[in-house]
C-alpha positions in Angstrom: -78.9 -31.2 5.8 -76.8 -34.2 6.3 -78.3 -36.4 8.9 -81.7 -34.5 9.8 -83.2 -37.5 11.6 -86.5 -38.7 10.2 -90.3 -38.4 11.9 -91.2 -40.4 14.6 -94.8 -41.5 15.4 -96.1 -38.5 16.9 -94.5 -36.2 14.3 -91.3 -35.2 15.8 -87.4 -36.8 14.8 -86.2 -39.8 16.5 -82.9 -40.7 14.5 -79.4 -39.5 15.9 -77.3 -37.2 13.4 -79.4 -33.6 13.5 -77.7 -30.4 12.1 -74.5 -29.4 14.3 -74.0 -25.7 15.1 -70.7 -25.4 13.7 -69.0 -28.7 13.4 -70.8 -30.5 16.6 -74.2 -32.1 16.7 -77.5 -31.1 17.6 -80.8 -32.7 16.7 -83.5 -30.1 15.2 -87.4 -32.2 15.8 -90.0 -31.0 13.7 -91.2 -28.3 16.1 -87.1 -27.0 16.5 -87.1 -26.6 12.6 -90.6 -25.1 12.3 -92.6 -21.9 13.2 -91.0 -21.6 16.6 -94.2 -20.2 17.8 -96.7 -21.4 19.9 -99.4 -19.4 17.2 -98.8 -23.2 15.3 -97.3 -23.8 11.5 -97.3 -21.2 8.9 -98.8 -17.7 10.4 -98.3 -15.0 8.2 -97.1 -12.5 10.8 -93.8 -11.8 10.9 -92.2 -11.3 14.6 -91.1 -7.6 15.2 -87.5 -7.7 16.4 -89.3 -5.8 19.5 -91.4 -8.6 20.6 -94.6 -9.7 19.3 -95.7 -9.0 16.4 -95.7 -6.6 13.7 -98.1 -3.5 13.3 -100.5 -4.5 10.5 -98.8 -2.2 8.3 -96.0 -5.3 8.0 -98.5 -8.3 7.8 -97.9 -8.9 4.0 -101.7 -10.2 2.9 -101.4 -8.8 -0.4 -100.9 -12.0 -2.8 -98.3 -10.8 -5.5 -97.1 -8.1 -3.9 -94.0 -6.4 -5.4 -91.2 -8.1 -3.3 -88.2 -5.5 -4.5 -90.9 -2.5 -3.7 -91.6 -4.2 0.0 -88.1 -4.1 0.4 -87.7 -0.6 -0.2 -90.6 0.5 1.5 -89.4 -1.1 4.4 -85.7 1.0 4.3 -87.4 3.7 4.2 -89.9 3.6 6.8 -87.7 1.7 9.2 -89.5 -1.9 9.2 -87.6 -4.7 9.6 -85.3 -5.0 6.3 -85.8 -7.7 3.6 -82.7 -9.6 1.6 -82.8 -10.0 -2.3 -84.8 -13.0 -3.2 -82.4 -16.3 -3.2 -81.5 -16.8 -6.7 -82.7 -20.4 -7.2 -82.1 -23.9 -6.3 -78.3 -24.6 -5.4 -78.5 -28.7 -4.6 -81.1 -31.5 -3.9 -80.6 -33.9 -1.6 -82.7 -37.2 -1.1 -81.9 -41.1 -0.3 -80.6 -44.1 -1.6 -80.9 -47.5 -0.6 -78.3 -48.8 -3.0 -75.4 -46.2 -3.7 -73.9 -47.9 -7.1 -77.2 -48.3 -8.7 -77.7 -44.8 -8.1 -74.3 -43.7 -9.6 -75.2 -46.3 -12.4 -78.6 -44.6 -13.3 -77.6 -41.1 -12.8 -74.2 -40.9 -14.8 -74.9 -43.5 -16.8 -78.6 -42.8 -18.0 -79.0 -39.3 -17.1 -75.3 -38.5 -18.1 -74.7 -36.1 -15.3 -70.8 -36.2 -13.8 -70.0 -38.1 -10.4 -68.6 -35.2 -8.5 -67.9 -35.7 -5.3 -67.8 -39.0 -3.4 -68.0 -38.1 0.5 -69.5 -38.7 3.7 -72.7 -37.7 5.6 -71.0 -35.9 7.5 -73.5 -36.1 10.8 -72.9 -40.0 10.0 -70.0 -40.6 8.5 -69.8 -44.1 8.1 -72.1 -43.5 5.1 -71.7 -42.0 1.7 -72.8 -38.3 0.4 -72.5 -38.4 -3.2 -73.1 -35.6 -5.6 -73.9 -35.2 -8.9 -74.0 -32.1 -11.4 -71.9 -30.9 -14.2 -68.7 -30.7 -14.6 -68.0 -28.7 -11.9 -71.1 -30.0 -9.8 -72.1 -25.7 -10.2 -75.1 -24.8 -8.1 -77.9 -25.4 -9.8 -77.0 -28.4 -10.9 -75.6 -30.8 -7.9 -78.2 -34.1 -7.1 -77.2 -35.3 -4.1 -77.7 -38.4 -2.2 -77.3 -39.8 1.3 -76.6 -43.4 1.3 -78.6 -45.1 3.8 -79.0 -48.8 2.8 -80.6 -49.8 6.5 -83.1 -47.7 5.9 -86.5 -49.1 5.1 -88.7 -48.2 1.8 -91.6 -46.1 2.9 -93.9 -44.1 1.1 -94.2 -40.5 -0.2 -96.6 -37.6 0.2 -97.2 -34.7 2.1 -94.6 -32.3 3.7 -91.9 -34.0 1.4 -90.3 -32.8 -2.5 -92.1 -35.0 -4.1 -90.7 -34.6 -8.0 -87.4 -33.2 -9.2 -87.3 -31.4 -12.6 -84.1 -31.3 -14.6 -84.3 -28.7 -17.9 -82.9 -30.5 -21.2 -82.7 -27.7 -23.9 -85.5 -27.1 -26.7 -84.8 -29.5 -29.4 -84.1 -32.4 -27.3 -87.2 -33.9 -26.5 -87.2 -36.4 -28.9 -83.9 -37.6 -28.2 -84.4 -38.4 -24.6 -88.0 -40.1 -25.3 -85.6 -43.0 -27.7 -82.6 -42.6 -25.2 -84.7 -43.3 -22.0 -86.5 -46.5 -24.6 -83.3 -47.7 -25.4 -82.3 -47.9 -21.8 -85.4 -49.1 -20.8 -86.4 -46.8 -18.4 -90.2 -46.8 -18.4 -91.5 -43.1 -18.9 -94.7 -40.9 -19.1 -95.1 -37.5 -21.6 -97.1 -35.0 -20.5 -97.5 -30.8 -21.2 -97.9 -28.7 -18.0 -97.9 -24.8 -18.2 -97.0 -25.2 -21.9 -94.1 -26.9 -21.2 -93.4 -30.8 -22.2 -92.5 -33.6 -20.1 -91.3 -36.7 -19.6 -91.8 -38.2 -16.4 -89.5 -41.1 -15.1 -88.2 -42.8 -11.6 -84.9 -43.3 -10.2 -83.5 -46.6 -9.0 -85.2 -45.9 -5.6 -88.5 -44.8 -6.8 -87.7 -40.7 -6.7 -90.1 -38.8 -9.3 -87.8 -36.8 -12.0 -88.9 -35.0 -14.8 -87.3 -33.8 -17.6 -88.6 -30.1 -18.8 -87.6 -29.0 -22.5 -86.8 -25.4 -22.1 -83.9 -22.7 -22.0 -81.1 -22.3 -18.9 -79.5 -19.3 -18.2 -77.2 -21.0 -16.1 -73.7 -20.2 -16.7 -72.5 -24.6 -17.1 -69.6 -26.3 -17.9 -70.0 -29.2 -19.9 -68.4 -32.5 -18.7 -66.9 -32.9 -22.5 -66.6 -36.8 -21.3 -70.4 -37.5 -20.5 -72.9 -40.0 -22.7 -75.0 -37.7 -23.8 -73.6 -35.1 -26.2 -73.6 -31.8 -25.0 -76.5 -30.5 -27.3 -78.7 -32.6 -25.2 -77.6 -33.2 -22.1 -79.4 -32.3 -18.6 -79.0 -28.5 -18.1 -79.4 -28.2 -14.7 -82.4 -28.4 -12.8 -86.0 -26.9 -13.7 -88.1 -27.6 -10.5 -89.5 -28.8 -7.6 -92.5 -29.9 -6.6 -93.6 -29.7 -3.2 -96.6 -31.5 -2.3 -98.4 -30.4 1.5 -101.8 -31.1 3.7 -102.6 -27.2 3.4 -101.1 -25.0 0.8 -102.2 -21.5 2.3 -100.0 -21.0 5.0 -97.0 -22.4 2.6 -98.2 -19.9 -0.3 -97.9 -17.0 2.3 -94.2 -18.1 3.3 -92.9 -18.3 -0.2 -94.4 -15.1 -1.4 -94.4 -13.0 1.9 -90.7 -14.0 3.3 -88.7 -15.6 0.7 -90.1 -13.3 -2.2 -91.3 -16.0 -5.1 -94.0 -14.8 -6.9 -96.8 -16.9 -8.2 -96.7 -17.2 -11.8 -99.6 -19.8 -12.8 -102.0 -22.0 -11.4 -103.7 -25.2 -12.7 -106.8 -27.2 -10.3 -104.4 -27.6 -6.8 -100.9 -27.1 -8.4 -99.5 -23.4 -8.0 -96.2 -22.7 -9.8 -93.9 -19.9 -8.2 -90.7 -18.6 -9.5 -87.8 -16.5 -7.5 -84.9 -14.6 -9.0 -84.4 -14.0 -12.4 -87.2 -16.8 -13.2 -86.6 -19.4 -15.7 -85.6 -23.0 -15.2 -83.7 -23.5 -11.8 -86.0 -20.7 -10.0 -89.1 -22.8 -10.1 -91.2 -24.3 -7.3 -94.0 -25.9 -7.9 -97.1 -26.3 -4.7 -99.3 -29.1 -5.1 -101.8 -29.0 -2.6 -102.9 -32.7 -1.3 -105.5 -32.5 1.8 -106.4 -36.2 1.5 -103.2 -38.0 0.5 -101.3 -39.6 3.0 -98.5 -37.9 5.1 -94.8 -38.6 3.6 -92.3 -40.3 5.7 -88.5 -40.4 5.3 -87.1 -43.2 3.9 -84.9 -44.2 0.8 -86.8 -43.0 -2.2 -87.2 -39.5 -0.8 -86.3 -36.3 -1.2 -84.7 -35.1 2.7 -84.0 -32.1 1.2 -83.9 -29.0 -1.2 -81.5 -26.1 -1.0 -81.8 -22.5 -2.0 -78.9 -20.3 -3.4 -77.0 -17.5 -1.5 -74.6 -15.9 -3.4 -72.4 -15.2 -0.7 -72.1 -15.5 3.5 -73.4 -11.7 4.2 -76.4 -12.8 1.6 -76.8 -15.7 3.6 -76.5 -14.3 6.7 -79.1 -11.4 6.0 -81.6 -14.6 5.3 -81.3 -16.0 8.6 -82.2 -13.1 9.9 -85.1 -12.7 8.1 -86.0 -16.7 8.6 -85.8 -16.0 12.4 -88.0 -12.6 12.6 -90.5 -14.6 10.6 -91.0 -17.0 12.8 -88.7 -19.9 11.5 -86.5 -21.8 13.7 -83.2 -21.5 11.8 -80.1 -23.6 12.3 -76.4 -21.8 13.1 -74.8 -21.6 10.0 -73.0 -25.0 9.7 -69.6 -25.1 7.8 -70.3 -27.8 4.9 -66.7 -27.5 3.6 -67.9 -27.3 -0.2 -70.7 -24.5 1.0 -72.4 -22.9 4.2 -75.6 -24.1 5.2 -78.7 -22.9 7.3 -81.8 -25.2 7.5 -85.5 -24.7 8.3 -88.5 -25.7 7.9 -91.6 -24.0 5.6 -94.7 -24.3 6.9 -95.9 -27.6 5.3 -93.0 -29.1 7.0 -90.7 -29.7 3.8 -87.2 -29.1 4.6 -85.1 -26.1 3.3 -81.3 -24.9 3.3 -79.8 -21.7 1.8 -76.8 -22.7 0.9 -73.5 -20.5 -0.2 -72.5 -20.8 -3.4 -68.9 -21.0 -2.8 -65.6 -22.4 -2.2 -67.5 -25.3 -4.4 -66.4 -28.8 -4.6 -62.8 -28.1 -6.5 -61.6 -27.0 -2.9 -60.2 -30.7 -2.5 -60.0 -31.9 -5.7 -58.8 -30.3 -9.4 -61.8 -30.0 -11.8 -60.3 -33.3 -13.8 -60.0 -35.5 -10.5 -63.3 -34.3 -9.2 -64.8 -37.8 -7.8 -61.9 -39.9 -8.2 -61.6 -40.4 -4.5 -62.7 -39.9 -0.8 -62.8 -36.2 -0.3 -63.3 -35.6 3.5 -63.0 -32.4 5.2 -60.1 -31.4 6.8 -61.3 -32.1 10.4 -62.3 -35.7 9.1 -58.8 -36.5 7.6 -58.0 -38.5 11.4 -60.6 -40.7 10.0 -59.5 -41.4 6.6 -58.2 -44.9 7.0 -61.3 -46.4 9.4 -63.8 -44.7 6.1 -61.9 -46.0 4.2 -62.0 -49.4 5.3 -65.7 -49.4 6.3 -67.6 -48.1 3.0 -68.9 -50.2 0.4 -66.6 -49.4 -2.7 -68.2 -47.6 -5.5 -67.8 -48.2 -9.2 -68.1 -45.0 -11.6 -69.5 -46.1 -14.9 -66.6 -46.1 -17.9 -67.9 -47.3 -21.1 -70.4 -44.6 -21.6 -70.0 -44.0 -25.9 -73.7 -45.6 -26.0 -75.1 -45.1 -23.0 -75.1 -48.2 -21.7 -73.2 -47.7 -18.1 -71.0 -50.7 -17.2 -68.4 -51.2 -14.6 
């Protein structure tokens, strides 16, 4: 959500630039984009539409429970109904200190296409950038808020902690001597059978890269560095890392139907949707690490797919009788967006998965220029004059991005 402010000391939001119902501006604290009940973060019960809450008969305590069989239990006996599971992640959003590194490292090391170049646009005298495939589809779009004034702080609790990309089998290899080459320093691991390779962004933001298969339907940017038999397929995961992992667990499972797939010491993987790479969210539970803070290097946010408005209407519905405080649907220009808070206080959005960014720009111009929405247009000149240029990488045959 462009411009959630961050935590003050005592937990709640002190910066100017919180989600707008509509177009305006409102600021959502901590408590405003939480539980919304005085029961305190991350009860189970959902809120019957009638007040209070819900016969037990609704309280969903059952770990694994069939979500697509709640649901039609539900219709049938008349409890309050249940949308289809949100397909899987549509964008992540974190910050940057330094906005042409960041287009340096991520077209021109990670080969992923420079899609839109815009504006936060709850502070827009600063940059929203995205990155994805050709298209920047959902599933694919990295996206960053550049905040340069902001200081470095650390990560931990209640925050994304680690992004995952998918690179497709067969490719490992090549990105373990592509990454050398570059000189990006990087870590190989396996976790649930799968391979990694661990690496930072520019601003210290956890990635890793997961060999496996996407059944994401891509378009390949045919002009990338990194041929299209091994370039980044869209994302895999992420990892959210919180104090208490119960009340979380219950959330995903009970009112946004993931199911829990495996489990290894303190790190729980869940999937939603069709499962696969781009459905995955990983729960790392952390009781003694220290409480993440906003700052560049951090994820602000990660956002969920909807395929369409009624889909994403029918989740704010279900956000609110769970408990959730939800947002108005807010009017993103390249998608609609609702934001909330799970119960170990990481940021969500469900985001629409339309008009998409080639609503201002052709598919072979996307990023060439400032792309504001229309009722920023007044404002073209004064953004214009006021952000810091940015460079997109050109000589790219070899990976090696330069100006």
């Amino acid at each position: 959500m462009a411009g959630v402010p961050r935590r003050g000391g005592d937990g709640t939001r002190d910066r100017a630039g919180g989600a707008p119902a509509g177009r305006g501006s409102r600021t959502y604290g901590r408590r405003d984009l939480g539980t919304g009940r005085r029961g305190g973060v991350g009860s189970p019960h959902l809120a019957s539409p009638h007040g209070g809450e819900e016969p037990c008969s609704w309280h969903l305590h059952a770990v694994g429970r069939d979500y697509d069989k709640l649901r039609s239990q539900r219709s049938v006996h008349g409890g309050p109904s249940l949308p289809a599971a949100v397909p899987g992640i549509h964008h992540v959003t974190s910050i940057t200190g330094d906005v042409q590194k960041n287009v340096d490292f991520y077209v021109g090391v990670l080969g992923l296409r420079f899609v839109k170049k815009s504006i936060n646009q709850d502070v827009p005298d600063t940059y929203h950038i995205y990155f994805g495939d050709y298209l920047g589809s959902p599933g694919t779009a990295m996206t960053f808020f550049g905040w340069p004034a902001w200081p470095k702080r650390r990560t931990g609790s209640g925050q994304v902690t680690t992004v995952g990309f998918t690179i497709p089998e067969g490719s490992y290899e090549f990105w373990v001597k592509r990454l050398r080459d570059l000189h990006i320093e990087s870590s190989r691991a396996t976790r649930f059978d799968g391979d990694v390779i661990t690496i930072h962004d520019p601003d210290g933001i956890e990635l890793d890269l997961v060999a496996g298969s996407s059944a994401l339907k891509l378009t390949a940017w045919p002009d990338g560095p990194v041929p299209h038999e091994q370039a980044i397929q869209g994302f895999h995961s992420v990892t959210l890392t919180v104090a208490e992992a119960q009340a979380t667990h219950d959330f995903l499972t009970h009112t946004m139907g993931f199911r829990q797939k495996a489990q290894d010491g303190r790190r729980t993987r869940f999937e939603t949707g069709g499962g696969g790479p781009d459905s995955i969210l990983d729960l790392v539970e952390s009781p003694e690490g220290p409480a993440g803070e906003e700052s560049i290097g951090t994820v602000h946010h990660v956002a969920w797919r909807a395929p369409d408005d009624k889909r994403q209407a029918e989740w704010r519905e279900t956000l609110v009788a769970a408990g959730r405080n939800v947002t108005p649907v807010i009017d993103r220009w390249y998608f609609k967006s609702i934001y909330y808070r799970e119960p170990g206080g990481v940021l969500f959005e469900i985001a629409t998965d339309s008009p998409g960014f080639t609503i201002d720009e052709k598919p072979e111009a996307l990023g060439s220029g400032l792309s504001l929405p229309p009722w920023f247009q007044v404002r073209r000149d004064t953004l214009d004059e006021t952000l810091t240029p940015i460079v997109i990488p050109t000589n790219l045959v070899q990976g090696r991005a330069s100006s």
